[in-house]
C-alpha positions as semicolon CSV with decimal commas, in nm:
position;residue;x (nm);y (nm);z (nm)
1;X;-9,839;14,052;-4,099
2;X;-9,637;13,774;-3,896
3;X;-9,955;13,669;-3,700
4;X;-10,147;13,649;-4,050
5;X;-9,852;13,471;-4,227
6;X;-9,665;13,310;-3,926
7;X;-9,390;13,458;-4,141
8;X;-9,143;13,560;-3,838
9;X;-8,856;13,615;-4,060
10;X;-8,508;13,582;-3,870
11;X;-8,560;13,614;-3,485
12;X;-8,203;13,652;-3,268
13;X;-8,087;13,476;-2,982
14;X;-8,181;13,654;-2,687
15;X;-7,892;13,895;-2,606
16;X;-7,764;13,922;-2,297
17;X;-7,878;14,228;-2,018
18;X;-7,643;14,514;-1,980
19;X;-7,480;14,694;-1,767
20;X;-7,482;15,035;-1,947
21;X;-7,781;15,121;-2,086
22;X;-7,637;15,369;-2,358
23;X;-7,375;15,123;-2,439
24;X;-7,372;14,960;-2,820
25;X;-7,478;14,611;-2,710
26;X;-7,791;14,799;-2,535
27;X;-7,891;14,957;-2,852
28;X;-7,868;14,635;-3,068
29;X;-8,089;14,461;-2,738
30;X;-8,364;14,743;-2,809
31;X;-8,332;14,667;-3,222
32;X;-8,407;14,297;-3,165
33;X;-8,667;14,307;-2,920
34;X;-8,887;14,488;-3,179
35;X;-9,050;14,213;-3,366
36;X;-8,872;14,171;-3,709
37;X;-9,118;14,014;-3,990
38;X;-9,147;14,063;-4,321
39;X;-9,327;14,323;-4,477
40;X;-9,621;14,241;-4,726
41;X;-9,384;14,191;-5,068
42;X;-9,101;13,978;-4,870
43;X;-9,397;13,761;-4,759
44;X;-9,559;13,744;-5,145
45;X;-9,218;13,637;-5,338
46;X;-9,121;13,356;-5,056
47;X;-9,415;13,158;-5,106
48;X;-9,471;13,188;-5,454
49;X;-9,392;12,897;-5,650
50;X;-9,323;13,036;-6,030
51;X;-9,366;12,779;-6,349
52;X;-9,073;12,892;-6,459
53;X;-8,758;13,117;-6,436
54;X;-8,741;13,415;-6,194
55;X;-8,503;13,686;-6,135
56;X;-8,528;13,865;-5,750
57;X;-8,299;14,190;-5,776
58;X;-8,266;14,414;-5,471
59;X;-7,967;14,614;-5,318
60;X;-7,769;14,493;-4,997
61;X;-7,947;14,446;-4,767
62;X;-8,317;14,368;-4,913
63;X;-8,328;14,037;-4,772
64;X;-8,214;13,815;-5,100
65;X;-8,059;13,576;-4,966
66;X;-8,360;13,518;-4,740
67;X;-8,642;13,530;-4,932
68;X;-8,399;13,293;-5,145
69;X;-8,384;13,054;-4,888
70;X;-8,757;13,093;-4,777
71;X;-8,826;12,988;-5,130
72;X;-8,661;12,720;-5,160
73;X;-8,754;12,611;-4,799
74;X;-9,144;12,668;-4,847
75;X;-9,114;12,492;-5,201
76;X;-8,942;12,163;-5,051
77;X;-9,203;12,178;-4,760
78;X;-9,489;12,155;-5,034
79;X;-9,294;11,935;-5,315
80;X;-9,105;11,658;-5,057
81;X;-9,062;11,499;-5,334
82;X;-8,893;11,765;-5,575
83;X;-8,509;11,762;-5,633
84;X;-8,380;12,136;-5,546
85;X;-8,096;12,268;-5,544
86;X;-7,942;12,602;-5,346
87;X;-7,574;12,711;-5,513
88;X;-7,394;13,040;-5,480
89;X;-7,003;13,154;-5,554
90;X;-6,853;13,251;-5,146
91;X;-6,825;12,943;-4,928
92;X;-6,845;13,168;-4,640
93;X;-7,243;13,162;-4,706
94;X;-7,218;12,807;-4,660
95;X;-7,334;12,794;-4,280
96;X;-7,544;13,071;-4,273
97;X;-7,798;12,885;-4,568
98;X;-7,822;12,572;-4,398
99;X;-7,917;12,737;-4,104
100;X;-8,166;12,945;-4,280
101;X;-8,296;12,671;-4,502
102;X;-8,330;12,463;-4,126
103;X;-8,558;12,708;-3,990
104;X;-8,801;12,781;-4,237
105;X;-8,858;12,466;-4,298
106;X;-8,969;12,408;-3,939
107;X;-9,122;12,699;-3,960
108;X;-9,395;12,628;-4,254
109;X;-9,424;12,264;-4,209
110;X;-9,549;12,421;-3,884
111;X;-9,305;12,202;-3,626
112;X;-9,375;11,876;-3,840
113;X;-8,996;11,901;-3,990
114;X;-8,726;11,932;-3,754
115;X;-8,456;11,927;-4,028
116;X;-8,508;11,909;-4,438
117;X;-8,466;11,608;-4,577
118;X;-8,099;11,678;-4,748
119;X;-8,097;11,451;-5,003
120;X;-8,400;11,617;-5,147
121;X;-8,283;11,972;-5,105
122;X;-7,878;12,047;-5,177
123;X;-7,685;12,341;-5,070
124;X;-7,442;12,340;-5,290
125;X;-7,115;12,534;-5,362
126;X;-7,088;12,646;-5,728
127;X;-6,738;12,473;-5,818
128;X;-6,678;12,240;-5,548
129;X;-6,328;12,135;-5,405
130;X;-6,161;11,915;-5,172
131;X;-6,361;12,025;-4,874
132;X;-6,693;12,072;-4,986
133;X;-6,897;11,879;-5,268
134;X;-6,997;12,149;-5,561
135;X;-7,317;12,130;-5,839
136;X;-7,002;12,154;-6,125
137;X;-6,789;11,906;-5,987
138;X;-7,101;11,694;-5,905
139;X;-7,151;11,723;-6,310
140;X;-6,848;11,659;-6,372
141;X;-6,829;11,274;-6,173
142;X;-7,200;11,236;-6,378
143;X;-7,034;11,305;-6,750
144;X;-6,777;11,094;-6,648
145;X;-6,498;11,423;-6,741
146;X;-6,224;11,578;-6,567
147;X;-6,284;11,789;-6,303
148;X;-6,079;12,182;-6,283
149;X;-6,009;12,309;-5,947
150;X;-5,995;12,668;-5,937
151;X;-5,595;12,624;-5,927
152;X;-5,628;12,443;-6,228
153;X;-5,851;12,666;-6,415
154;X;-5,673;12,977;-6,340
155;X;-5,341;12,777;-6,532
156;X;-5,545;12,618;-6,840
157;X;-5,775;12,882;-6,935
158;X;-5,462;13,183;-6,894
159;X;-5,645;13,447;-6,627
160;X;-5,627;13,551;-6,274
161;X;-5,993;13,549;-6,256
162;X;-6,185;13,324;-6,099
163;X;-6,522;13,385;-6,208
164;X;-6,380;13,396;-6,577
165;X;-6,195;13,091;-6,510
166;X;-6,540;12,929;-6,401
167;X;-6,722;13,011;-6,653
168;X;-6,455;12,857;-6,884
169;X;-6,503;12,521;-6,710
170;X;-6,908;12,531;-6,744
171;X;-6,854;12,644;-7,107
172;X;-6,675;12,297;-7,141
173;X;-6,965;12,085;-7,009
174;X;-7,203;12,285;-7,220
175;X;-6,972;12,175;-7,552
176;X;-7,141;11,837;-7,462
177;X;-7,493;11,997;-7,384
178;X;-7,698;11,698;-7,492
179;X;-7,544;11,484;-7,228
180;X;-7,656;11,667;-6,967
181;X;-7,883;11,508;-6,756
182;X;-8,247;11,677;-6,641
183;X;-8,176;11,573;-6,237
184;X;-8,341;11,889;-6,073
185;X;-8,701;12,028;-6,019
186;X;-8,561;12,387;-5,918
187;X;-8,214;12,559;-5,874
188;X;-8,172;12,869;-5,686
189;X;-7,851;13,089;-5,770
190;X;-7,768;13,332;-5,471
191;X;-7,550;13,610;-5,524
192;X;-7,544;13,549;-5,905
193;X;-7,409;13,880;-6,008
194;X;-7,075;13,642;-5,928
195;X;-7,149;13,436;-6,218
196;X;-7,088;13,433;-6,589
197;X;-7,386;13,338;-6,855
198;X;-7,250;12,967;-6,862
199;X;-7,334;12,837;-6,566
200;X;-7,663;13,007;-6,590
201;X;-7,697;12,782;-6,918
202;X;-7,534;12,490;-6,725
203;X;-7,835;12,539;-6,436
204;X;-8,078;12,564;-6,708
205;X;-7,946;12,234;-6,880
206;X;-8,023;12,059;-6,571
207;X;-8,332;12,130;-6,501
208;X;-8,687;11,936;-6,582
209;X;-8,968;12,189;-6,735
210;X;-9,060;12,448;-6,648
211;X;-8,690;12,540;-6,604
212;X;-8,773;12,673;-6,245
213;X;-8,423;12,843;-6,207
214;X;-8,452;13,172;-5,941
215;X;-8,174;13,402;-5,924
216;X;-8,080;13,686;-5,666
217;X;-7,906;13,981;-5,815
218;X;-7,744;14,309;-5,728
219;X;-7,524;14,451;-6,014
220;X;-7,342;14,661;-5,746
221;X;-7,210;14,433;-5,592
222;X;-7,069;14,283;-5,936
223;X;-6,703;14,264;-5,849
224;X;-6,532;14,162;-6,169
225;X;-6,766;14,246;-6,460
226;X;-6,915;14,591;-6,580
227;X;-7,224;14,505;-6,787
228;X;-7,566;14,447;-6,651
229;X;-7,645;14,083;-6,840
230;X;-7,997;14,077;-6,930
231;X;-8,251;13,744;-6,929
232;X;-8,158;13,671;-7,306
233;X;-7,755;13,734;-7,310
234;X;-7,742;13,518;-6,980
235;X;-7,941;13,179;-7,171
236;X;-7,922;13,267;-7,532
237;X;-8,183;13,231;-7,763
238;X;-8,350;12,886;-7,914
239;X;-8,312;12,697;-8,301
240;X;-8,581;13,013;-8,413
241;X;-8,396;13,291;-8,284
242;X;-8,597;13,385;-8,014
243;X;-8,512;13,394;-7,650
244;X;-8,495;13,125;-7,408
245;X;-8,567;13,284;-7,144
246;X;-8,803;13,560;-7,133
247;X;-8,869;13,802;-6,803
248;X;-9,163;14,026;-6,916
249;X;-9,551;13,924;-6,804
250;X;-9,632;13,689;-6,538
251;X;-9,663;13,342;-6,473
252;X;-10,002;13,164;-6,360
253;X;-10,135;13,309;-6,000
254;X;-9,993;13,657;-6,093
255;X;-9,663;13,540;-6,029
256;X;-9,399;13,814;-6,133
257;X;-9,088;13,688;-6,359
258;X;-8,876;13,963;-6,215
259;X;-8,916;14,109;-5,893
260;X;-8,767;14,415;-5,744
261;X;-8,708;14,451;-5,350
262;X;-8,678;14,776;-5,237
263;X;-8,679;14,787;-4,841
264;X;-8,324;14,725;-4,665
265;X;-8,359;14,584;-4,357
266;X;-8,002;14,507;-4,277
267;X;-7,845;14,871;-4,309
268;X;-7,935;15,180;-4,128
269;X;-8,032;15,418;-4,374
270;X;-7,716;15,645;-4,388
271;X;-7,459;15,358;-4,428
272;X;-7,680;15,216;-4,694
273;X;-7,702;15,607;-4,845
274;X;-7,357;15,677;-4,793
275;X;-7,251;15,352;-4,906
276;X;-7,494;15,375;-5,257
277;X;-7,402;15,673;-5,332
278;X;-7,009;15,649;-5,323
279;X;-7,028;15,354;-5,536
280;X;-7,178;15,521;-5,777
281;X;-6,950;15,825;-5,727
282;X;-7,260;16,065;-5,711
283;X;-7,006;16,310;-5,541
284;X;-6,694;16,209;-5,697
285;X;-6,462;16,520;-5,801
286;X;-6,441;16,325;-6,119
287;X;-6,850;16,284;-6,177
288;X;-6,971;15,952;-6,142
289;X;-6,895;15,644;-6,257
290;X;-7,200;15,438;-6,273
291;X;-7,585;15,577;-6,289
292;X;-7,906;15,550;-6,345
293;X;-8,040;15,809;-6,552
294;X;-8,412;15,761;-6,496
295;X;-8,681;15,871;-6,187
296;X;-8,846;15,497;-6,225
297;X;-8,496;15,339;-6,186
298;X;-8,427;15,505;-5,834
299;X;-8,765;15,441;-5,741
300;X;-8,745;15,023;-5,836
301;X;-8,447;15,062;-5,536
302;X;-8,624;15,256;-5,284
303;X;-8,548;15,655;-5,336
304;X;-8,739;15,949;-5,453
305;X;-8,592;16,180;-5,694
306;X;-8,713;16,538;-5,620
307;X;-8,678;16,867;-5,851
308;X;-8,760;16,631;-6,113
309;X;-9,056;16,717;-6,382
310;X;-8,920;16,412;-6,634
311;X;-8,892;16,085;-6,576
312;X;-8,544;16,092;-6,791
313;X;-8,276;16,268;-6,572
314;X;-8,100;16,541;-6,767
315;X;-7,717;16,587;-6,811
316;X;-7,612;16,876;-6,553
317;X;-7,917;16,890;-6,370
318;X;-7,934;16,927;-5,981
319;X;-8,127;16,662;-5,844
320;X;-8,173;16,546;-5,468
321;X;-8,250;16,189;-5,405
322;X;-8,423;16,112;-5,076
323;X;-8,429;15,794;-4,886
324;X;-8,754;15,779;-4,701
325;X;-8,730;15,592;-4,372
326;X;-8,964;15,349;-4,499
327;X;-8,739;15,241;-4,692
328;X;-8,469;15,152;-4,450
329;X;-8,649;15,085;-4,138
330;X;-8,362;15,006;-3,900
331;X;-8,434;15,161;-3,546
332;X;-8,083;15,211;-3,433
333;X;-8,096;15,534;-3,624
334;X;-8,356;15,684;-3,443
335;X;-8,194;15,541;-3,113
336;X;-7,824;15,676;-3,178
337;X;-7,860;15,944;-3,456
338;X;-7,799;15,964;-3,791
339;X;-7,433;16,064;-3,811
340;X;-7,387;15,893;-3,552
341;X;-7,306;15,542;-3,739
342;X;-7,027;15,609;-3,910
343;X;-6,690;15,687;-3,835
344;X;-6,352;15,796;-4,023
345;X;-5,977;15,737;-3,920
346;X;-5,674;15,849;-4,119
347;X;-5,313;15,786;-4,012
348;X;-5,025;15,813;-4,158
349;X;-4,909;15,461;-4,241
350;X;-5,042;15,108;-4,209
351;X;-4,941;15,015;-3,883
352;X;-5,065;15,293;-3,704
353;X;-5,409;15,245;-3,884
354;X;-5,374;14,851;-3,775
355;X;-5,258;14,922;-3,394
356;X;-5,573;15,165;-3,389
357;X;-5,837;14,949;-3,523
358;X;-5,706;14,633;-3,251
359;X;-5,752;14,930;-2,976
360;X;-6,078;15,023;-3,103
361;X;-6,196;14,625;-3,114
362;X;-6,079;14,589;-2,757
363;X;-6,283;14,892;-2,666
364;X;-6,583;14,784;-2,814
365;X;-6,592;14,462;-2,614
366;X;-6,495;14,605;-2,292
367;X;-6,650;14,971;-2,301
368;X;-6,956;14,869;-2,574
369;X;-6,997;14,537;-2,418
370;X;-7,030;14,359;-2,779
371;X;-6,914;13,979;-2,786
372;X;-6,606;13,964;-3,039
373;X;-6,823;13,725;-3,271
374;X;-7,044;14,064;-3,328
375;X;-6,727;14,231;-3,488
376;X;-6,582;14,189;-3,862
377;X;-6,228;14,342;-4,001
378;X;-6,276;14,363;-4,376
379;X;-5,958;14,435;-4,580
380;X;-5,949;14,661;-4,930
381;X;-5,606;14,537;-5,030
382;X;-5,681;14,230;-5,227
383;X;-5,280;14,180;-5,284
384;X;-5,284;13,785;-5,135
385;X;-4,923;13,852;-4,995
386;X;-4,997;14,165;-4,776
387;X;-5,345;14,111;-4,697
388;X;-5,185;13,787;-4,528
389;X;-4,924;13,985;-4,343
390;X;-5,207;14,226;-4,193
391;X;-5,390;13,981;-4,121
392;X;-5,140;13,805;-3,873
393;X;-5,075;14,184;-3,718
394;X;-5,418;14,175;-3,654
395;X;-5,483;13,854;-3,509
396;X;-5,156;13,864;-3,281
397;X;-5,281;14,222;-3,202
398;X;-5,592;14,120;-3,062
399;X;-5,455;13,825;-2,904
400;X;-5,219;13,998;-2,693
401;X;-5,565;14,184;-2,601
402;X;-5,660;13,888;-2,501
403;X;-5,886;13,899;-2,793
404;X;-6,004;13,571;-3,005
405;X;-6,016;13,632;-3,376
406;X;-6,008;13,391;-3,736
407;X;-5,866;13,440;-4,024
408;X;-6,132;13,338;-4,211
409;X;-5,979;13,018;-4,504
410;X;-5,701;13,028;-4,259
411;X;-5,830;12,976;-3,928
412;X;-6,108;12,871;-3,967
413;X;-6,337;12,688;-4,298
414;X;-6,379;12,902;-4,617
415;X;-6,762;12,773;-4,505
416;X;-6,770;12,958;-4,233
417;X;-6,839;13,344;-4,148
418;X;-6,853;13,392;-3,819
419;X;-6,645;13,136;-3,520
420;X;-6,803;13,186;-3,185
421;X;-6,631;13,417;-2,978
422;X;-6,367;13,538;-3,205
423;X;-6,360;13,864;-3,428
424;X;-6,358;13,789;-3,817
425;X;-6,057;13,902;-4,001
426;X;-6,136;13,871;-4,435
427;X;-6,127;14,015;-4,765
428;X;-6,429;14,167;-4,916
429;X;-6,463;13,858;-5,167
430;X;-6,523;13,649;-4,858
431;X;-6,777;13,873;-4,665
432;X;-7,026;13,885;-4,938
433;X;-7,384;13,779;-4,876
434;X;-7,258;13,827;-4,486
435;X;-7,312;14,056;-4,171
436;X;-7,179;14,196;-3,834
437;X;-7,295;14,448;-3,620
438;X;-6,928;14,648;-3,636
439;X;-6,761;14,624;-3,947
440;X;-6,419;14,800;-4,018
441;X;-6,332;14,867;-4,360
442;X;-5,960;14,947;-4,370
443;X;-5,739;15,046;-4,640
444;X;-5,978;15,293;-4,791
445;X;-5,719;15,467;-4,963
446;X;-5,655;15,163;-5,249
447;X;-6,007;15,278;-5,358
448;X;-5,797;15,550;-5,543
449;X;-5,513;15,361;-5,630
450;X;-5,667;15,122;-5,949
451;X;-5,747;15,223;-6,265
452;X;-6,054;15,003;-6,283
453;X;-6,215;15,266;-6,102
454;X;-6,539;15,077;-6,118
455;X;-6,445;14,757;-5,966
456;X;-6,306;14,952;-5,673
457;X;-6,600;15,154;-5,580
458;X;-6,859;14,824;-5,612
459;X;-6,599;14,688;-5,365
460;X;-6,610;14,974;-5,116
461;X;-7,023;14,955;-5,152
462;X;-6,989;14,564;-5,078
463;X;-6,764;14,632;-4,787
464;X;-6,955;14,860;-4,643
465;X;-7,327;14,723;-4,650
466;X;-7,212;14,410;-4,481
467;X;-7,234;14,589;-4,132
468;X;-7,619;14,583;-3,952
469;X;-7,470;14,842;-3,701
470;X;-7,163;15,032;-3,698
471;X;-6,944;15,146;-3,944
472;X;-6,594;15,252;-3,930
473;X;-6,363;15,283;-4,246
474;X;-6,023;15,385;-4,173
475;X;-5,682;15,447;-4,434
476;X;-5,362;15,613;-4,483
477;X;-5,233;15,941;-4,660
478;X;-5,453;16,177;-4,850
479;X;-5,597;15,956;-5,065
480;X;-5,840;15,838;-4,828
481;X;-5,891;16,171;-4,672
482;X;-6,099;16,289;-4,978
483;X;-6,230;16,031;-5,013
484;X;-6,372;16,066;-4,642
485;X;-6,479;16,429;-4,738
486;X;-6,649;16,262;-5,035
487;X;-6,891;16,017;-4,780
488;X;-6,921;16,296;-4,586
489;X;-7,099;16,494;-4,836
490;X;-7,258;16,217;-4,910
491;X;-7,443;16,234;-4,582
492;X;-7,482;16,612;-4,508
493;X;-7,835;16,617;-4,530
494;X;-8,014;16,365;-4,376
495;X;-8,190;16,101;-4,582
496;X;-8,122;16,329;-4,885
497;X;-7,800;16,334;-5,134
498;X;-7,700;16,604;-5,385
499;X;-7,585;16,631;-5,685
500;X;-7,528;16,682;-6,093
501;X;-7,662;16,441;-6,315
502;X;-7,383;16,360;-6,516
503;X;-7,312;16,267;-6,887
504;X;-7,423;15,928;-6,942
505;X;-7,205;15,933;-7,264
506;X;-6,902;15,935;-7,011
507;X;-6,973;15,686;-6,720
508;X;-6,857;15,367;-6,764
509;X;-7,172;15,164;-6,657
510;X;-7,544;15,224;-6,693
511;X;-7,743;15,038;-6,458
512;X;-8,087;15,130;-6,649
513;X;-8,179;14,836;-6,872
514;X;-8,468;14,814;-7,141
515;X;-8,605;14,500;-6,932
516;X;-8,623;14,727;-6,672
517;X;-8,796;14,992;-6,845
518;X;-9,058;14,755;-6,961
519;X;-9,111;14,614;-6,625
520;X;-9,219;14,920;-6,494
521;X;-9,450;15,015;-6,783
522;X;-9,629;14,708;-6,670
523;X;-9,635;14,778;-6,325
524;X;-9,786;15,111;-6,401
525;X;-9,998;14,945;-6,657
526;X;-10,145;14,733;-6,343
527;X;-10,157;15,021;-6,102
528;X;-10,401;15,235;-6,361
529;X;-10,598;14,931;-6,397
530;X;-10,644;14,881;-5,990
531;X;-10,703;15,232;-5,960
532;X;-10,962;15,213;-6,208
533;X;-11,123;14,913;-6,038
534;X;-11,107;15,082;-5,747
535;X;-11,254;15,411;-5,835
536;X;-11,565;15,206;-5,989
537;X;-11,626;14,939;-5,686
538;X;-11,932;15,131;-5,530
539;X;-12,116;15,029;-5,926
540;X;-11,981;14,636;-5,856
541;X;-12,110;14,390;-5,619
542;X;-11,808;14,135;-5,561
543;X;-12,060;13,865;-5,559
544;X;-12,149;13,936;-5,933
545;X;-11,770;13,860;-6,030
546;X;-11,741;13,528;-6,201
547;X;-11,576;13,307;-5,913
548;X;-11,215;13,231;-6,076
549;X;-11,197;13,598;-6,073
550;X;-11,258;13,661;-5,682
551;X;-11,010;13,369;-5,635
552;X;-10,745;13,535;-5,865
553;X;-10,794;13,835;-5,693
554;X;-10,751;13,725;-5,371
555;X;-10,472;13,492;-5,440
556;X;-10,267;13,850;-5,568
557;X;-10,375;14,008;-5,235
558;X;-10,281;13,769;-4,960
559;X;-10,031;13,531;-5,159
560;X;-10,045;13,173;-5,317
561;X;-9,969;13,000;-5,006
562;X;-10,395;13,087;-4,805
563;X;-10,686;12,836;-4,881
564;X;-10,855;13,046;-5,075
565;X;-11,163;12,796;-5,133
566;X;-11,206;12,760;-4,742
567;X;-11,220;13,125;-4,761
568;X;-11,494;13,202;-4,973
569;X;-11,654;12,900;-4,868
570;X;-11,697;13,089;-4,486
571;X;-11,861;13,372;-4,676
């Protein structure tokens, strides 16, 4: 597929030779020597253009953020003179889109581009600040009104959270809707699971028709609010009562409103598992928390749902869910084993958890032969206060190792992921939409310790899906030891995870939705229809199809961006 698309997807800098051939650096060589591309529905959603809103959902690791940026690359590359705009919620994603953004652009204006042309295509930060220009405060300088820094909002509208604070200040600009001006030709939200329904509205106010607005979405790693918005509760409805914004059916070209993506290229298979399941809490003691109590649902992400005659899951049935490998097609499992990629540490207080982890770092760079830019510390303990004090242990820790590190916000930009040389010390809020190839998760055991039980566990999945490697997640007491046991059930059986389906009239979040349900009657709709078409080809001469229909049909096939007249012209 990358020779026939010149799609190469994201190629690494050429790592280093080593010296010991089983060491982790050696392994990660052998991963990025195989050719990485994207597979055939990757390829289709990055260079469609849609005539209207689109929604692109996928779990960690599916390649959002860069079939995002391919997007909105391959659409400035064919509209130079379109205004679009690229916003998300944590700055740390800041660097890594312009980079992406860079690349594809050189990549499918085949060499012609160097760079984009910036003023035409804006990565913006939602809210903006001091340091870096954002699409709200932008606004705000337009309408001529005051701006709210996050400081600010967090005092007038009486809450400690920022993404409720946020949407406070775009529900402000939206009092004064008809003074918002039309400036953009698309806007593309990333991570937008971090957002409320009013800057959704706010994006949608400031865009020309069609109202191209594409969002990425994954309601696990939804931090701060339980319910799954749907297309109409995120841009309301019109002056009749009916929706603005409406996801079933497809656009012109057989462009699909909603997409799913289902392969996860970033995570091995059993962190991705492991890391799934817990959030859910398929093997909680308790029963789980969140679910989705259909076959088609847990196929739309990837997983196969075996013992299963129904395609509604029953309360108190035994069900296995398998991953296949197709799915997650990251070689380092086959290369160092399957339970071989994640590791747990308990101690018996902080420090000693802290003091191991800096050991561990040091022999990962000496022993594994990993550069210290390859490694990320991500902290569970949101408490500002003590997450600062740990992270100074840390950093002096590794320095007296000799070790470079940044306190990401600290240290170093909120803009900015990953310094050169030096280990990343964060929070989960900050690692989102990021990656390492070693990623310790510490303070495991605060997972137990809230009552918003929920929140917690979509942390723990966002923590741990940000590693493309290793995994270790380490805590203290014995909190965090069952909850070790609990992972580790998780991944008994390879690929596979059992257990009961539980009462869906006593989890707290159901991540089936009727737009999702209707979605995949389509889908199967279509698939009947293609077999159909298939199973009566040898009565059909392709020639005797009117010719808009062999260009429709090959525009579905090999995607919107091929010359499909020159084509059918060499016939």
């Amino acid at each position: 597929l990358a020779v026939i698309t010149g799609s190469q997807g994201i190629q690494s800098k050429k790592r280093r030779p080593t010296k010991n051939k089983n060491s982790k650096a050696a392994f990660l060589r052998k991963v990025e020597e195989k050719i990485k591309s994207f597979d055939i529905q990757q390829h289709k959603v990055a260079v469609q253009t849609p005539a209207g809103p689109q929604r692109i959902r996928g779990l960690a690791g599916t390649g959002k953020t860069v079939v995002l940026a391919q997007k909105a690359a391959y659409m400035h590359v064919k509209h130079p003179d379109w205004s679009i705009v690229y916003t998300f919620y944590s700055r740390s994603l800041y660097e890594q889109i312009i980079n992406y953004i860079t690349r594809f652009v050189q990549e499918f204006s085949r060499g012609e581009l160097e760079k984009p042309n910036w003023d035409k295509i804006q990565i913006l930060h939602a809210w903006g600040g001091s340091q870096q220009s954002g699409l709200y405060q932008q606004l705000t300088a337009t309408m001529n009104t005051d701006f709210r820094n996050f400081k600010n909002a967090i005092s007038y509208f009486g809450t400690s959270s920022g993404r409720v604070a946020f949407n406070g200040c775009c529900g402000e600009l939206l009092e004064h809707e008809n003074e918002i001006p039309e400036f953009f030709d698309a806007i593309l939200i990333d991570e937008a699971q971090d957002f409320g329904e009013n800057y959704f509205r706010l994006c949608y106010n400031l865009l020309k028709q069609p109202k191209r607005i594409i969002w990425g979405y994954d309601e696990l790693q939804s931090l701060e609010e339980l319910d799954i918005p749907t297309a109409e509760s995120l841009f309301g409805k019109n002056i009749d009562g009916n929706p603005l914004v409406s996801l079933d059916g497809v656009y012109p070209g057989e462009i699909e409103k909603d997409m799913i993506l289902y392969h996860c290229y970033r995570n091995p298979r059993p962190v991705l598992i492991a890391a799934h399941a817990f959030g859910l809490g398929l093997r909680r003691i308790g029963g789980a928390v969140q679910f989705i109590n259909t076959v088609g649902g847990w196929q739309d992400i990837g997983y196969e749902v075996e013992q299963v005659n129904s395609n509604e899951l029953i309360t108190g049935q035994e069900i296995t869910l398998y991953r296949p490998k197709s799915n997650s097609p990251h070689l380092l499992e086959e290369l160092v084993g399957y339970h071989n990629l994640i590791q747990y540490q308990n101690f018996e207080n902080r420090g000693q958890e802290l003091e191991w982890m800096i050991n561990d770092i040091e022999k990962n760079i000496k022993e594994e032969e990993l550069k210290p830019d390859e490694i990320a510390i991500i902290a569970l303990d949101s408490r500002k206060k003590i997450a600062e004090q740990e992270y100074d242990y840390l950093y002096k820790g590794l320095e007296n190792k000799k070790i470079q590190s940044v306190r990401i916000g600290t240290d170093t930009s909120a803009d900015i992921f990953r310094s050169q040389g030096c280990v990343t010390i964060t929070s989960v809020f900050r690692a989102k939409g990021n990656e390492a190839s070693v990623v310790y998760v510490y303070g495991f055991e605060n997972i137990a310790k809230s009552s918003d039980i929920v929140r917690q566990r979509n942390m723990a999945f966002t923590a741990m899906t940000r590693t493309k490697g290793w995994l270790t997640i380490t805590g203290v007491g014995e909190q965090s030891k069952l909850l070790f046991r609990e992972i580790q059930g998780i991944l008994e059986e390879i690929g596979r995870v059992k257990f009961i389906v539980p009462d869906m009239n006593k989890i707290q979040r159901n991540l089936e939705t009727y737009e999702n349900q209707r979605r995949r009657k389509r889908t199967q709709k279509a698939q009947k229809s293609l077999a159909q078409l298939l199973k009566d080809r040898a009565d059909v001469n392709p020639e005797d199809l009117p010719l808009d229909q062999r260009k429709k049909l090959l525009k579905w096939v090999l995607g919107n961006d091929k010359d499909i007249d020159s084509l059918l012209s060499d016939k």
